[in-house]
C-alpha positions as CSV (number, residue, x, y, z in Angstrom):
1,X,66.1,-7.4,58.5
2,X,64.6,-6.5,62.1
3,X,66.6,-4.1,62.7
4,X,66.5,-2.6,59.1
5,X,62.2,-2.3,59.8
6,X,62.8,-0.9,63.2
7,X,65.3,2.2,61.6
8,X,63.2,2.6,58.5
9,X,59.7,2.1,59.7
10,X,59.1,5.7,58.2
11,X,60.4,5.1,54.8
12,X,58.0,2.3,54.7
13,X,55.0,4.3,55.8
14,X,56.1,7.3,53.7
15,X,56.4,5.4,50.5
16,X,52.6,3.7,50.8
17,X,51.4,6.9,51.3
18,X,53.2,8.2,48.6
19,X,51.8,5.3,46.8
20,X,48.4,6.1,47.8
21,X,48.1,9.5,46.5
22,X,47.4,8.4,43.2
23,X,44.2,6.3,41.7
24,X,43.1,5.1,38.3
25,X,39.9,6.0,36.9
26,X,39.1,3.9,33.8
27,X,37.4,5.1,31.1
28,X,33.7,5.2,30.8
29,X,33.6,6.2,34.4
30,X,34.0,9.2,36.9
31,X,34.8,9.0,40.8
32,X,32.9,10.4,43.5
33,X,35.4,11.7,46.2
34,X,33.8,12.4,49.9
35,X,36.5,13.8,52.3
36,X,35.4,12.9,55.9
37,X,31.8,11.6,54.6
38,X,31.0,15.0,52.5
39,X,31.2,15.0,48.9
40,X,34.4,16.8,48.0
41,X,35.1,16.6,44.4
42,X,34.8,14.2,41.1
43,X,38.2,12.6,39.2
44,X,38.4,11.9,35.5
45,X,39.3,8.5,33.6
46,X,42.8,8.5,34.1
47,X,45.7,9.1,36.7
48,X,44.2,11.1,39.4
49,X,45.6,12.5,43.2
50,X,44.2,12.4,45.9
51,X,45.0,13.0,49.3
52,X,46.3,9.7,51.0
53,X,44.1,8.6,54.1
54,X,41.6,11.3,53.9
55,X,39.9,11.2,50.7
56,X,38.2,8.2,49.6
57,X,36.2,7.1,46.1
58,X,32.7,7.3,47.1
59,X,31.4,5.4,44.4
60,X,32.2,5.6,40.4
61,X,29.5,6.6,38.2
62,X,28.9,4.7,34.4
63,X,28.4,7.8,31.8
64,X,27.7,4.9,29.5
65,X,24.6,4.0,28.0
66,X,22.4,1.3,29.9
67,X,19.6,-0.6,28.9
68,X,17.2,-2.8,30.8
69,X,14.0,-4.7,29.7
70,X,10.4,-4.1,30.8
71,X,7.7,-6.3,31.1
72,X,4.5,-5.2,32.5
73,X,0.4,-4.9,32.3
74,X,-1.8,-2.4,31.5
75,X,-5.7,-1.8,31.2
76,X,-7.8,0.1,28.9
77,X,-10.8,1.7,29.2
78,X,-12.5,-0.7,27.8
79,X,-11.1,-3.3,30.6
80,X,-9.2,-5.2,28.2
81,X,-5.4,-6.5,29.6
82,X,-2.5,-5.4,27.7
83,X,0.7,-6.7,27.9
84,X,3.9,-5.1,26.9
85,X,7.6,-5.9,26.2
86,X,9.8,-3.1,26.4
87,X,13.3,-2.0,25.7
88,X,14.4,0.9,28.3
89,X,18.2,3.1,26.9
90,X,18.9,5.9,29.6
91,X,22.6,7.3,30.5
92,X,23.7,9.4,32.8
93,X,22.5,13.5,31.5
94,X,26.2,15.0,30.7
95,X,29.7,14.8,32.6
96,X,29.0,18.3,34.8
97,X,29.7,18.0,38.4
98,X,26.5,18.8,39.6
99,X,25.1,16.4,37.5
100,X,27.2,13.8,38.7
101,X,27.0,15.2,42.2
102,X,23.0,14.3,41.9
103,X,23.8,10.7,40.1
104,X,26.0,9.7,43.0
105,X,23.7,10.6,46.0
106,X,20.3,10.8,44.8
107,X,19.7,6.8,45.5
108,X,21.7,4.6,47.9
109,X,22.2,2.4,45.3
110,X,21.4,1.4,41.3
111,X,18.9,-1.5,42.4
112,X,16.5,1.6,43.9
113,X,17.6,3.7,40.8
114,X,16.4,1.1,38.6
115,X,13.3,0.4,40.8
116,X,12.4,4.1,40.8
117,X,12.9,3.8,37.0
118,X,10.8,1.4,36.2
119,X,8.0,2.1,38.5
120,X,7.8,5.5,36.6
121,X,8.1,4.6,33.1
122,X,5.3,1.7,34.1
123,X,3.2,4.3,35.6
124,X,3.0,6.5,32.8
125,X,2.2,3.7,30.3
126,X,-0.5,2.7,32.2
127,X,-2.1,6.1,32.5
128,X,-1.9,6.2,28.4
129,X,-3.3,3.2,28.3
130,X,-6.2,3.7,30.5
131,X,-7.9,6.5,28.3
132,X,-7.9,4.2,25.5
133,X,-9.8,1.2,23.4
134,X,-8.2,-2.1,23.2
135,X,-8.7,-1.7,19.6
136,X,-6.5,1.7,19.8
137,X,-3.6,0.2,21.7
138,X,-1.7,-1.4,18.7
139,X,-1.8,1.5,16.4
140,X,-0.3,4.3,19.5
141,X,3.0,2.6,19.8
142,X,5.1,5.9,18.8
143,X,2.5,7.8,21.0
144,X,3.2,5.8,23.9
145,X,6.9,6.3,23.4
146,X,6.6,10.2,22.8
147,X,4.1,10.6,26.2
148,X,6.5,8.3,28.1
149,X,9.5,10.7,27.2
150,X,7.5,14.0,28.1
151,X,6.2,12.9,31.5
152,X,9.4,11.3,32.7
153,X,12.6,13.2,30.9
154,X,11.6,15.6,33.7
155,X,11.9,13.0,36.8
156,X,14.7,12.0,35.2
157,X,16.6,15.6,35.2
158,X,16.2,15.8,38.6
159,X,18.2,12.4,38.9
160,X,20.7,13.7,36.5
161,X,19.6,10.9,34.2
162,X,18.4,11.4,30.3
163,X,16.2,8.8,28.5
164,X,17.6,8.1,25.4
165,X,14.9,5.8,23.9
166,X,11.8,3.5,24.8
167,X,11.3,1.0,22.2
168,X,8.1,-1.0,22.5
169,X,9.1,-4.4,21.1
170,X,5.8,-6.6,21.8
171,X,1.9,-5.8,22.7
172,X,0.0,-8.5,23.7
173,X,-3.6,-9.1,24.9
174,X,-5.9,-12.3,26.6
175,X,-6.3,-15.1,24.5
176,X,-10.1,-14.8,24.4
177,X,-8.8,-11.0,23.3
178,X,-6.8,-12.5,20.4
179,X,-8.9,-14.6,18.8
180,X,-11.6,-12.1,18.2
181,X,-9.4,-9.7,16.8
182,X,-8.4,-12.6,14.6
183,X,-11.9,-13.1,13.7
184,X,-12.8,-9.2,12.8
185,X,-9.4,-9.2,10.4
186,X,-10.5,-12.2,9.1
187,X,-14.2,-11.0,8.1
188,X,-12.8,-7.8,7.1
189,X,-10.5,-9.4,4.7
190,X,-13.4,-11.5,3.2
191,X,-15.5,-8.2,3.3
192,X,-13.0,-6.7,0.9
193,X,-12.5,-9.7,-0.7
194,X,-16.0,-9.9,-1.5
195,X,-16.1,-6.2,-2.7
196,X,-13.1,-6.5,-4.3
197,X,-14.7,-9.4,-6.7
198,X,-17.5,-7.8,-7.3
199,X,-16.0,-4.8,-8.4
200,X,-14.0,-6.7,-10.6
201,X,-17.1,-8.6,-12.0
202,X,-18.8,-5.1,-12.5
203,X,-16.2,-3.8,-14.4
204,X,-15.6,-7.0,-16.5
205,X,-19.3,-7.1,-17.2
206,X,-19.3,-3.4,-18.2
207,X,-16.4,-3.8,-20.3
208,X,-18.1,-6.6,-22.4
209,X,-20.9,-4.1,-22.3
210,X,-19.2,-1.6,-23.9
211,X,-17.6,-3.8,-26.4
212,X,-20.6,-5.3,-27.7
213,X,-22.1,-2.0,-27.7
214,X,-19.2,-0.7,-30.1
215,X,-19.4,-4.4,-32.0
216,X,-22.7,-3.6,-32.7
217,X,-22.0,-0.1,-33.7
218,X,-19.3,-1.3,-36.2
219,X,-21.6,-3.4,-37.8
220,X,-23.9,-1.1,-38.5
221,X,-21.5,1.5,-39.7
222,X,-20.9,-1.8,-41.9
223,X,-24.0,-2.8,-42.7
224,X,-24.9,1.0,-43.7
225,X,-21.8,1.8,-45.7
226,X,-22.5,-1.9,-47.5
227,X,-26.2,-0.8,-47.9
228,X,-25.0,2.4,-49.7
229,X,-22.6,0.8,-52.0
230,X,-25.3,-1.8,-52.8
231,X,-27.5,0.9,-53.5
232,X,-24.6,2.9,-55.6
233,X,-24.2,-0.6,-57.8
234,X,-27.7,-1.4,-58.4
235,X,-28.2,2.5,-59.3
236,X,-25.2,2.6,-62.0
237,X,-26.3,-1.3,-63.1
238,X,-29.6,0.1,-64.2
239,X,-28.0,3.1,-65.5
240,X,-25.7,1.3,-67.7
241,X,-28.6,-1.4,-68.5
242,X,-30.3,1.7,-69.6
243,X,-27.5,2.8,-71.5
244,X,-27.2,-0.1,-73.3
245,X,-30.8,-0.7,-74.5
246,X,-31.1,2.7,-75.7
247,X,-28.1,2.2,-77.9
248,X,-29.4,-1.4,-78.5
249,X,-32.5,-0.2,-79.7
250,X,-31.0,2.9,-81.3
251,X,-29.3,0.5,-83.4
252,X,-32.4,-1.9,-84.4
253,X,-34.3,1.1,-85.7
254,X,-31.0,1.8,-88.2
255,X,-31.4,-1.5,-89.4
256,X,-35.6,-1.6,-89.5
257,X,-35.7,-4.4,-87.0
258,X,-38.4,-4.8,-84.4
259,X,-37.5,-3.0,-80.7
260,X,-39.1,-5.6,-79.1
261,X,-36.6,-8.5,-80.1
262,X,-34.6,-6.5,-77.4
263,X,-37.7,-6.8,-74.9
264,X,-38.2,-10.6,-75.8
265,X,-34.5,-11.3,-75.5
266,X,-34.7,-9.4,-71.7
267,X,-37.5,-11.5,-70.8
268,X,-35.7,-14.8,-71.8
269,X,-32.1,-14.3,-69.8
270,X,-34.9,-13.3,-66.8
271,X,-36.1,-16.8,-67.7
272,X,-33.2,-18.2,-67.3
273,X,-31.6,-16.5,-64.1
274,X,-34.7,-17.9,-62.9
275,X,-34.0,-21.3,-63.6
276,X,-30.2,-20.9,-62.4
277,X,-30.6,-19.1,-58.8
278,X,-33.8,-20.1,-57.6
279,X,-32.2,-22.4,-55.5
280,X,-35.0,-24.9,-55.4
281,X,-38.1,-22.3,-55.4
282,X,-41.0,-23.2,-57.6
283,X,-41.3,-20.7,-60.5
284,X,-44.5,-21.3,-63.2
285,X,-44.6,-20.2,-66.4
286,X,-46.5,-20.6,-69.2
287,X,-44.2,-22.2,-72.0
288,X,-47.0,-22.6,-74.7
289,X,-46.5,-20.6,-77.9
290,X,-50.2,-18.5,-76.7
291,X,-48.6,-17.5,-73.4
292,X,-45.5,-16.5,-75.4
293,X,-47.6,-14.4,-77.6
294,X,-49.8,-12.9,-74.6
295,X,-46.3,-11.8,-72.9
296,X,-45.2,-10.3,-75.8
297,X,-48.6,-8.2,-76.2
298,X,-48.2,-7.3,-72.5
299,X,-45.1,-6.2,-73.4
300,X,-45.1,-3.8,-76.1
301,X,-48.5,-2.5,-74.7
302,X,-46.4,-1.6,-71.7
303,X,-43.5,-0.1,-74.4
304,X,-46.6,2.0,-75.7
305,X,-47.7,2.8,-72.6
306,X,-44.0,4.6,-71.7
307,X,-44.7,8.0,-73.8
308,X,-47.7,8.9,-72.6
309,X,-46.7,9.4,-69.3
């Protein structure tokens, strides 16, 4: 065995270099080659060559997407303390070499990326916030987002990096902050509770309004059109009481009886509807045979009376 090392040494040697001139790149990731400390080239996922003792992997680069989460403070102009929770999704900008070239150098390693990162996307947020009222903050979210993206995307080039999204998951503010913004939505609600019921009583109080308004107009479209018909009975009751006295006494003067039997017999049934309606009312009358005989006279005077007018 020593002798076959000491007559084959080469074979040996040759076949680890051999072995050495090839390297896996997994998937997801791309090699950085440096050739005597200078960048050189990038590999590909997969079965790469390289050259055996001279080129070495620098470092692989992720083009996968990477998230990390945030939490920092922020003041507003009204020198209230904010508090946010973040989400932070960046990748690497495309597969170029150049791009790649810029990843792989730009920071000695992902810790000072990730500082530099964060630092920035902090620093922006915190110039936002400071132009505005804590009672802005909560309604801005997509504006934070949207300012965030247009002041870094361009740092963020120039580190071959993209920022994919910045979700804002949680704003906070002081407790003492809380509670009064508690209080305010709690007035405002009974504010518009308040109007809310009172506009409802103003329009329920209307409504009955208007409905006895048309109740009362109903009945006195009644009331009129009962009026009329009233009217329209009494008028063709007398006429057809009229009718039938003229034919009543039309008929008494064929048989050379008295017209005023007719008068006599009137004033008895008036008599007696008097008696049967009234209900209780005290009616006098004289029943004697000389207040008979006085009617009567008063009577057919009246009769006599009728065509001189």
């Amino acid at each position: 065995m020593v002798e076959f090392l000491r007559d084959y040494w080469w074979l040996i040697v040759a076949a680890f270099a051999f072995l050495g001139c090839f390297v896996t790149i997994n998937q997801g990731l791309i090699g950085v080659v440096t050739m005597f400390g200078k960048y050189r080239r990038i590999m590909r996922p997969g079965l790469n060559f390289k050259i055996p003792f001279l080129e070495q992997i620098y470092k692989k680069v992720s083009i996968q997407n990477r998230s990390v989460e945030l939490e920092f403070q922020a003041v507003t102009v009204d020198q209230a303390n904010v508090y946010f929770k973040s989400m932070l999704l960046y990748s690497v900008q495309n597969e170029n070499e150049d791009t790649i070239r810029k990843v792989a150098f730009k920071f000695i390693s992902d810790k000072d990326l990730m500082q530099a990162l964060v630092r920035t996307i902090e620093g922006n947020i915190r110039a936002f916030v400071a132009t505005k009222k804590q009672s802005e903050i909560l309604g801005l979210r997509r504006d934070i987002v949207e300012f965030v993206k247009e002041h870094v995307d361009a740092s963020l080039e120039e580190w071959g990096y993209h920022l994919q999204d910045l979700q804002i998951n949680d704003i906070t503010f002081d407790q003492a902050i809380i509670e009064s913004m508690s209080k305010v939505v709690a007035s405002n609600n009974l504010k518009a509770a308040a109007e809310n019921e009172g506009q409802a009583l103003l329009i329920t109080k209307t409504k009955a309004a208007e409905a006895e308004g048309n109740a009362i107009k109903i009945a006195a479209e009644a009331e009129r059109q009962a009026a009329q018909l009233r009217g329209q009975g009494v008028a063709l009751f007398r006429e057809e009481v009229a009718k039938g006295m003229s034919q009543a006494a039309e008929q008494m003067k064929q048989a050379n009886l008295d017209t005023n039997v007719i008068l006599f017999s009137m004033w008895t049934e008036a008599i007696k509807n008097f008696a049967e309606y009234g209900k209780g009312n005290v009616i006098f009358l004289d029943g004697s045979s000389e207040g008979m005989e006085k009617t009567m006279r008063q009577i057919m005077a009246m009769q006599q009376m009728e065509p001189r007018r």
